[in-house]
C-alpha positions as CSV (number, residue, x, y, z in Angstrom):
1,X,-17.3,90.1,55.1
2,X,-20.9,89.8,54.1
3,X,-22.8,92.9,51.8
4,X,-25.8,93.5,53.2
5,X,-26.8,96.1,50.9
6,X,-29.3,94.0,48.7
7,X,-31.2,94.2,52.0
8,X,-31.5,97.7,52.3
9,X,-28.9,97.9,55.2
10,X,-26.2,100.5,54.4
11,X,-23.9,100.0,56.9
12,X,-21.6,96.9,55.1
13,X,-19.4,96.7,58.1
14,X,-20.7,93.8,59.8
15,X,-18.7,90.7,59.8
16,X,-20.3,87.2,61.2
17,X,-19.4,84.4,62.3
18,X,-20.4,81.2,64.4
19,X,-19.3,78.0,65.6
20,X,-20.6,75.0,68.0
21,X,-20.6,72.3,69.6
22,X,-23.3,70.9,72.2
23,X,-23.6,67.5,74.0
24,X,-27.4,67.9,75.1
25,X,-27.9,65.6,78.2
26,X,-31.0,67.6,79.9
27,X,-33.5,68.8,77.4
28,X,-35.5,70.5,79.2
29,X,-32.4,72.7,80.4
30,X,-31.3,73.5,77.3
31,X,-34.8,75.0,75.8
32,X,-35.6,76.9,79.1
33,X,-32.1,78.2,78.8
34,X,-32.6,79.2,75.1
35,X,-36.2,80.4,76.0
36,X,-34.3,82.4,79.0
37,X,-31.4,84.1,76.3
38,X,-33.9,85.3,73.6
39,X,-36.6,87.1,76.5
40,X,-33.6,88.5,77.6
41,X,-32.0,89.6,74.2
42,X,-35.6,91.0,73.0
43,X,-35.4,93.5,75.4
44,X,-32.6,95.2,74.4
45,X,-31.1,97.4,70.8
46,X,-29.5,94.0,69.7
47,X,-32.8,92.6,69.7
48,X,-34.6,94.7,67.9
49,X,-31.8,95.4,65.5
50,X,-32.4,91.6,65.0
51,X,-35.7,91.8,64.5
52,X,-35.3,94.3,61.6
53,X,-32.6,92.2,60.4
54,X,-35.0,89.2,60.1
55,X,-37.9,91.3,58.8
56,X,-35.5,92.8,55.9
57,X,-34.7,89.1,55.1
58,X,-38.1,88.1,55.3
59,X,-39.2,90.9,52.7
60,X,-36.3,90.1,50.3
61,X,-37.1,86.6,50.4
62,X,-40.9,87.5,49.7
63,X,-39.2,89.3,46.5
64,X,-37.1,86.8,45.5
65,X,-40.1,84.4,45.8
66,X,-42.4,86.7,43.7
67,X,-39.5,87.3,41.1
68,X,-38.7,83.2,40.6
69,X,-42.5,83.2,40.4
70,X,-42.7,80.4,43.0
C-alpha cells in the first residue's frame, strides 16, 4: 500500500503494482503499439487522472528540489 498523501491526493486507497517481461523482435511494432496504447489511454478519465498524477509528482519533486537546494 502506497500513501499518496504527501502529494496532495487524499484518497490512500490505491494499491500498485507491475511486472514484465518482453522479448522485442520487431521494433518498430512495439513503439507503434506503445504510441497506439497511450493515444488511446489519453482519451479517457484514467488518463487524465494520470496526467494529474504525474503533474502532482512533478510539483513535489520541484519542492523537494527547491528544499535540498539543488
Amino acid at each position: 500500500m502506497i500513501n499518496f498523501s504527501i502529494l496532495g491526493i487524499e484518497n490512500n486507497n490505491y494499491t500498485i503494482s507491475a511486472s514484465a517481461r518482453v522479448a522485442v523482435v520487431n521494433h518498430e511494432d512495439l513503439i507503434r503499439n506503445a504510441d497506439y496504447a497511450i493515444d488511446l489511454l489519453e482519451k479517457t478519465k484514467l488518463g487524465d487522472m494520470m496526467k494529474d498524477f504525474a503533474q502532482k509528482i512533478g510539483e513535489f519533486y520541484g519542492r523537494l528540489k527547491q528544499f535540498l537546494g539543488a
